[in-house]
Each structure stands twice: as structure tokens, then as C-alpha cells.
LOLO-472087 format. One record per residue (C-alpha): residue number from 0; residue in three letters; x, y, z. Coordinates in Angstrom, 3 decimals, m for minus. Example, Ala and Ser with C-alpha at 12.3 -4.5 7.8 and 13.67 -1.06 7.14 Angstrom:
2
<nudo><k>0</k><r>Ala</r><px>12.300</px><py>m4.500</py><pz>7.800</pz></nudo>
<nudo><k>1</k><r>Ser</r><px>13.670</px><py>m1.060</py><pz>7.140</pz></nudo>
***
This chain:
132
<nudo><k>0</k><r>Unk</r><px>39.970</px><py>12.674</py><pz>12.659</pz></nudo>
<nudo><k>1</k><r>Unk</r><px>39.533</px><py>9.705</py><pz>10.306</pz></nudo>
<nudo><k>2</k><r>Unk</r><px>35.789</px><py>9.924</py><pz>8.769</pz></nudo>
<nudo><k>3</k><r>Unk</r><px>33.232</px><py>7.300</py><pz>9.888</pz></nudo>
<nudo><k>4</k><r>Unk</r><px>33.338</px><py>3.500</py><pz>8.302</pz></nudo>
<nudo><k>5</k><r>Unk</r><px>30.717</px><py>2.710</py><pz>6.145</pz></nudo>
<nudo><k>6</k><r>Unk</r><px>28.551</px><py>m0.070</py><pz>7.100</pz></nudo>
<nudo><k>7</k><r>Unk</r><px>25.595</px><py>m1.107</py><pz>4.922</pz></nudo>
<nudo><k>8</k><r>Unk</r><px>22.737</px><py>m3.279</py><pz>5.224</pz></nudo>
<nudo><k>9</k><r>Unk</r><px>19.956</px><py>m4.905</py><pz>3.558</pz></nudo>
<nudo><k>10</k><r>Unk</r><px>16.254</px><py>m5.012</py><pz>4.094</pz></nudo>
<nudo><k>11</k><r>Unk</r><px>14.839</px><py>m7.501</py><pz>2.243</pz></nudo>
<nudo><k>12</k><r>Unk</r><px>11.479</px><py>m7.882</py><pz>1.547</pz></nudo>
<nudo><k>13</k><r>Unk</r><px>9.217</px><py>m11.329</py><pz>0.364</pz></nudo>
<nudo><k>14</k><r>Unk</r><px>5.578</px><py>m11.567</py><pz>0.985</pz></nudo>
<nudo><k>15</k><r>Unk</r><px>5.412</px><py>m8.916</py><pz>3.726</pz></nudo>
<nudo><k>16</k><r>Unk</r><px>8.285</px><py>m10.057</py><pz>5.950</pz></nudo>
<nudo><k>17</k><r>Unk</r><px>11.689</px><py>m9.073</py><pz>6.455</pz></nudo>
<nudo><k>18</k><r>Unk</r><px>14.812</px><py>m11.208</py><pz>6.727</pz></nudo>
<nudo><k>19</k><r>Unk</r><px>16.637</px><py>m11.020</py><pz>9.162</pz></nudo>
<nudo><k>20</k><r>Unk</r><px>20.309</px><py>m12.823</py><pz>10.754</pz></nudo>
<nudo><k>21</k><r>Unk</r><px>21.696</px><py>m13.550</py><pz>14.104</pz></nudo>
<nudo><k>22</k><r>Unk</r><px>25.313</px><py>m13.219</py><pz>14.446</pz></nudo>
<nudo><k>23</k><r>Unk</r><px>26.764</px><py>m16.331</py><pz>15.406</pz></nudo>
<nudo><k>24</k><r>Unk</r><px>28.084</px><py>m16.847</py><pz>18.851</pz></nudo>
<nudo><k>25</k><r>Unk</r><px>31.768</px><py>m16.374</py><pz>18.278</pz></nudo>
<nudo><k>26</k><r>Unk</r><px>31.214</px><py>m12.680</py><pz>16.664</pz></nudo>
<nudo><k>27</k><r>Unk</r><px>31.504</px><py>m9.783</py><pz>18.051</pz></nudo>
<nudo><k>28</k><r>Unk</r><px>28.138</px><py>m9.028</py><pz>19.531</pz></nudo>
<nudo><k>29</k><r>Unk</r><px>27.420</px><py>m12.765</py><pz>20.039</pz></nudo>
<nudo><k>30</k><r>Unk</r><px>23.639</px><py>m14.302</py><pz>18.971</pz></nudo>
<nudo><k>31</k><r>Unk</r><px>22.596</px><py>m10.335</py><pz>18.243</pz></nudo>
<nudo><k>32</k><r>Unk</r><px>19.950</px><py>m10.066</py><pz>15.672</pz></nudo>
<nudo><k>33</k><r>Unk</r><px>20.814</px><py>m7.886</py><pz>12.565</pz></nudo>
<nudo><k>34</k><r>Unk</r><px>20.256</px><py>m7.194</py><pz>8.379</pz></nudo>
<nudo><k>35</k><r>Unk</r><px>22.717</px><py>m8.683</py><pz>6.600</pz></nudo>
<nudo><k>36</k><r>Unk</r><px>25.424</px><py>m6.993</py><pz>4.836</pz></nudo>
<nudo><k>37</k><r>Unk</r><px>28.990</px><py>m5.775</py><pz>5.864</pz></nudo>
<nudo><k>38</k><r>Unk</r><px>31.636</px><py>m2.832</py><pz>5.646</pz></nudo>
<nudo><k>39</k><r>Unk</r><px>32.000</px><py>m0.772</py><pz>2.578</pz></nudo>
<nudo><k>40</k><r>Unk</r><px>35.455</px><py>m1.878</py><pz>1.664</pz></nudo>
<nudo><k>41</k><r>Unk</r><px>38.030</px><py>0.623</py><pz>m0.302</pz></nudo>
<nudo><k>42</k><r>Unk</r><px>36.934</px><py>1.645</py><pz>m3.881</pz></nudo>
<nudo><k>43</k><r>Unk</r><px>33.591</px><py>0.005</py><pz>m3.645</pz></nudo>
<nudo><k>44</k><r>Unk</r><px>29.732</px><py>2.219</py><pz>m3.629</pz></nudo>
<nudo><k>45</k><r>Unk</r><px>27.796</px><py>1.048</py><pz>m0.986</pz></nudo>
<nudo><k>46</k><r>Unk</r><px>25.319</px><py>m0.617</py><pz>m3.439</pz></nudo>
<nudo><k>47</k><r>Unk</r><px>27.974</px><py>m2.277</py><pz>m4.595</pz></nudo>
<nudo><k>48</k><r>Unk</r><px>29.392</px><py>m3.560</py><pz>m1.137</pz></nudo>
<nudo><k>49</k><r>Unk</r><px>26.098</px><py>m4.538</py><pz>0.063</pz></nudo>
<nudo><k>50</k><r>Unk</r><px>25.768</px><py>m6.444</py><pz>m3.371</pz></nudo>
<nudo><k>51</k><r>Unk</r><px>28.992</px><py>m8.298</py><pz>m2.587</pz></nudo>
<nudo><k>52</k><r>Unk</r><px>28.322</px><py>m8.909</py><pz>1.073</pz></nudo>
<nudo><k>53</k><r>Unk</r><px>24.658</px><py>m10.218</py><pz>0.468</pz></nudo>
<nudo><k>54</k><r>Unk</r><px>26.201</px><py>m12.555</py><pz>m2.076</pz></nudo>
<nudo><k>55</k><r>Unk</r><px>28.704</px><py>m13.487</py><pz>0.510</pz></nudo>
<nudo><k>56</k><r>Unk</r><px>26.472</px><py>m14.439</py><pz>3.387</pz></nudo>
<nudo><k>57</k><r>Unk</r><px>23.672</px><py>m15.381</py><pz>1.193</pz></nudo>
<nudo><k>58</k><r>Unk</r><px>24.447</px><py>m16.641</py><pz>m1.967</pz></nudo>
<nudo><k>59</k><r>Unk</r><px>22.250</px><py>m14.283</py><pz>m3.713</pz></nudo>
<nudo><k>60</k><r>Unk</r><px>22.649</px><py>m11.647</py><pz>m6.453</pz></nudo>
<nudo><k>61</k><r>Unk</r><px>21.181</px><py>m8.863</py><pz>m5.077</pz></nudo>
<nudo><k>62</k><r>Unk</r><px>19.309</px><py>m5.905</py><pz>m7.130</pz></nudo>
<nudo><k>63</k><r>Unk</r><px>20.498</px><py>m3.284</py><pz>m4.390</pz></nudo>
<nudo><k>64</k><r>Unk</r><px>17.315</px><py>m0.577</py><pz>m4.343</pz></nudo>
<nudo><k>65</k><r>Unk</r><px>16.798</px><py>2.627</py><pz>m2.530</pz></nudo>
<nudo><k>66</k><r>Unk</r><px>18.764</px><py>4.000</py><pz>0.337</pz></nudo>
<nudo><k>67</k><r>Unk</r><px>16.051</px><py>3.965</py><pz>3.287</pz></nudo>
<nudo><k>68</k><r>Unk</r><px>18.072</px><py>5.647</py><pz>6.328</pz></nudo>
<nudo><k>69</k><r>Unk</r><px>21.765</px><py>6.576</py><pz>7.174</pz></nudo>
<nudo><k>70</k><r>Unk</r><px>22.847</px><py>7.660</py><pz>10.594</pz></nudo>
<nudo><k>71</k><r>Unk</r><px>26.053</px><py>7.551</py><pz>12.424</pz></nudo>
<nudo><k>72</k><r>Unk</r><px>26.440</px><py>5.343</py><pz>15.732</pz></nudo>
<nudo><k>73</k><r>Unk</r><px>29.555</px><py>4.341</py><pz>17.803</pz></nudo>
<nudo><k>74</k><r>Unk</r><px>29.999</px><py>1.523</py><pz>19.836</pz></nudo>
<nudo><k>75</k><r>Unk</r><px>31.670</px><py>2.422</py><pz>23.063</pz></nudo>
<nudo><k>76</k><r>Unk</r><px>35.294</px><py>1.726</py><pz>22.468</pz></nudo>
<nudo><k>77</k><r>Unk</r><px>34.854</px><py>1.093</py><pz>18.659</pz></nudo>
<nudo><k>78</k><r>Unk</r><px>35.674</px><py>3.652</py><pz>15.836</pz></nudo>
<nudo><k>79</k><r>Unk</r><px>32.267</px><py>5.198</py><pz>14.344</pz></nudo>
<nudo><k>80</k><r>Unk</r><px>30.632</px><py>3.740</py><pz>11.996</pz></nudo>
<nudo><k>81</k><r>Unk</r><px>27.565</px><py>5.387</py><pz>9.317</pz></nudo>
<nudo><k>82</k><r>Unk</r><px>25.001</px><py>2.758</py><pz>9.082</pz></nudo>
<nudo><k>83</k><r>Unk</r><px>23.249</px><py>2.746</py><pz>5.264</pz></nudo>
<nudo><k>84</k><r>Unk</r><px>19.873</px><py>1.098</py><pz>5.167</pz></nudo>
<nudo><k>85</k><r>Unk</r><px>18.755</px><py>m0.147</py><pz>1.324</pz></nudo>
<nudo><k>86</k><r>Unk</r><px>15.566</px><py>m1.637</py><pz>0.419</pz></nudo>
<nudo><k>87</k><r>Unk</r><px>16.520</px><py>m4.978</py><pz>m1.746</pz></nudo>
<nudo><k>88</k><r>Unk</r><px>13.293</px><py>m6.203</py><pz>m3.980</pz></nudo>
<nudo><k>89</k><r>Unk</r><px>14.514</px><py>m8.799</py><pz>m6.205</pz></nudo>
<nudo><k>90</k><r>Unk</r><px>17.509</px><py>m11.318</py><pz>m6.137</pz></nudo>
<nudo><k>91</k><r>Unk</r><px>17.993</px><py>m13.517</py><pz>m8.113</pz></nudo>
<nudo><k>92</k><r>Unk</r><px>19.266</px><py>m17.270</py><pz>m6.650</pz></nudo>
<nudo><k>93</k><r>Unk</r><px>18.029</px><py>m18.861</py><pz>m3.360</pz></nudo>
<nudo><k>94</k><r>Unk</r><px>18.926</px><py>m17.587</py><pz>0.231</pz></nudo>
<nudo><k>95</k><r>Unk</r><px>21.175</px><py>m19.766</py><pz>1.746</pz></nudo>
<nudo><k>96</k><r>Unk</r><px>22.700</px><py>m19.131</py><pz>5.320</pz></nudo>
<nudo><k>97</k><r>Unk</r><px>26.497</px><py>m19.019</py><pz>4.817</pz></nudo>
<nudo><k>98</k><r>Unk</r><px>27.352</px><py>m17.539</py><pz>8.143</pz></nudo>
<nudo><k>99</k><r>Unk</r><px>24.506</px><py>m16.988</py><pz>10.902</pz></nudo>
<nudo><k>100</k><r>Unk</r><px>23.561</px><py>m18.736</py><pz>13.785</pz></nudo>
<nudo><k>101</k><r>Unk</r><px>20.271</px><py>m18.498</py><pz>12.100</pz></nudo>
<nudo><k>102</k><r>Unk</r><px>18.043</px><py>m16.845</py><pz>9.664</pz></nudo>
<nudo><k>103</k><r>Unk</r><px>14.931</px><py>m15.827</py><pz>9.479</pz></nudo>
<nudo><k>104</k><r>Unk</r><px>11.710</px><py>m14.486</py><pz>8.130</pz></nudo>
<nudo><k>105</k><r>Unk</r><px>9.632</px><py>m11.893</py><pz>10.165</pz></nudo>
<nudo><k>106</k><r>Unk</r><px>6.750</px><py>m9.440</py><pz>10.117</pz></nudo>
<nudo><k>107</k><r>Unk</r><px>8.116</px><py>m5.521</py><pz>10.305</pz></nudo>
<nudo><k>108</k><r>Unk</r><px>5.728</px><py>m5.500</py><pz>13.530</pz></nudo>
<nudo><k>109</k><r>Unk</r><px>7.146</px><py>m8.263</py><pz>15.049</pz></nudo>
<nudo><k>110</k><r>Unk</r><px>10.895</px><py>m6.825</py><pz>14.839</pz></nudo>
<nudo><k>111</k><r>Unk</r><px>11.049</px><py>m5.317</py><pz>18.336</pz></nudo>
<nudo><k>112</k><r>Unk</r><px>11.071</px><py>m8.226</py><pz>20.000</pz></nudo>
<nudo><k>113</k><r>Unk</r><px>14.125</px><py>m9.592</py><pz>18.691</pz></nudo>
<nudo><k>114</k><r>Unk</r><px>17.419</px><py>m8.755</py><pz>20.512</pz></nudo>
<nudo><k>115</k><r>Unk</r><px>18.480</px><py>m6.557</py><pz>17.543</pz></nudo>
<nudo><k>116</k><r>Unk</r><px>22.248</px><py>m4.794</py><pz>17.553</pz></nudo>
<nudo><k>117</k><r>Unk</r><px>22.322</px><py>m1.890</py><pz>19.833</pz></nudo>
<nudo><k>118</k><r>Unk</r><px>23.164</px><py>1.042</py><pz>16.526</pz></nudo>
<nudo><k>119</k><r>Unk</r><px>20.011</px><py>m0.795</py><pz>14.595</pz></nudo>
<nudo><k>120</k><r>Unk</r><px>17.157</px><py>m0.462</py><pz>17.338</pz></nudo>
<nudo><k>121</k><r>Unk</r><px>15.961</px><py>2.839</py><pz>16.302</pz></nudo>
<nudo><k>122</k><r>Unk</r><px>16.173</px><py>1.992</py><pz>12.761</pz></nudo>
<nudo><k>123</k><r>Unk</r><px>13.995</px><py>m1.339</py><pz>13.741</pz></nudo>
<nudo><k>124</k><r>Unk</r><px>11.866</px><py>0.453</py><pz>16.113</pz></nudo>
<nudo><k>125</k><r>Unk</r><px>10.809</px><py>2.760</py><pz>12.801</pz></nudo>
<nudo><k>126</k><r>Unk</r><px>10.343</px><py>m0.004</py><pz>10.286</pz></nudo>
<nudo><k>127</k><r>Unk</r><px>8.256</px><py>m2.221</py><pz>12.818</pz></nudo>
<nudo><k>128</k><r>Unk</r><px>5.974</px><py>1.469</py><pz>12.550</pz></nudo>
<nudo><k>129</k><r>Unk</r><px>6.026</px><py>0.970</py><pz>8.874</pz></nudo>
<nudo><k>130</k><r>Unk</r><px>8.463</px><py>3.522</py><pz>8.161</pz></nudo>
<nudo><k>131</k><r>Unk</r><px>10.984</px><py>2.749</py><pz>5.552</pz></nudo>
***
């Protein structure tokens, strides 16, 4: 059995909101909410992946912080996947949406109501509680 893919993702912090991305309608999961970041590609740390992916679909250079939860999920008919949360603090360029439908800033409270990807709603359920 092949082990799970990696899959990280940011949360990203400014003046008590978090940013976060809905997938554009042609993805998979189409006009689903999520935090951006990507696939932990061969050879790469996940800090490092989630640096390259938030430079990617941001245009930032990210300082990748703490890990803040990790926990498998598998979509049905998808191979399983271990999602890696990190806090990211400080970047250093300005956020510019290279590949949403749209981005946005939002209070951690707020976060339920969005239409969120199915293996993040526990994760958002927990922040929006002020966990994390």
C-alpha cells in the first residue's frame, strides 16, 4: 500500500483574519473554499512545498511557521491524502490572486459559513473555535 500524499496548506494571518481561496470552477471540487497551498512534490519538506506553492498562487515569499494540525482524509474514489496545516506570519511581497475564483479575507469565526472542502471542515470548524 503506497503511503498517503502529502498535501499542505497555509493559514495566514493579518490583522485578525484569515485568507482564504475558492477553487475556480473548472477544478476539481469546483467554487469550494480552501487555504492555499498544494501537494508536497518529490524531494521537497513540506515547509518547503508550501513555500513554493504559496509563491505560486500568490506571489509571495512565505516565512512557513509552525505545523498547526495533520490528519489523514480520503476522498471517495481518490488516493489518501495527509493534510499539514502551518501557521504563516510574515511574507514578504503583496498577495496577488494567480489562480482562484476569488480571494479573500475573513474572521476565524466567520469560517463556517463558507462552503469549505469536505477533508478541511473539521480543521475549520476548530480554528473558527480559536484553536490553532
Amino acid at each position: 500500500m503506497n503511503p498517503p500524499l502529502e498535501v499542505v496548506a497555509a493559514v495566514i494571518e493579518r490583522d485578525g483574519k484569515v485568507l482564504i481561496c475558492r477553487r475556480r470552477a473548472d477544478q476539481w471540487h469546483p467554487l469550494k473554499w480552501e487555504f492555499p497551498g498544494g501537494k508536497v512534490e518529490p524531494g521537497e519538506d513540506p515547509p518547503g512545498a508550501l513555500a513554493r506553492e504559496l509563491h505560486e498562487e500568490l506571489g509571495i515569499r512565505a516565512v512557513v511557521g509552525e505545523e498547526i494540525a495533520q490528519f489523514p482524509y480520503q476522498y471517495p474514489g481518490r488516493p489518501a491524502i495527509r493534510l499539514r496545516f502551518f501557521r504563516v506570519r510574515e511574507y514578504a511581497g503583496e498577495i496577488v490572486n494567480r489562480q482562484f475564483a476569488e480571494i479573500l479575507w475573513e474572521e476565524r469565526e466567520k469560517l463556517p459559513a463558507y462552503d469549505f472542502l469536505e477533508g478541511d471542515l473539521g480543521f475549520v470548524r476548530g480554528l473558527a473555535r480559536g484553536a490553532g
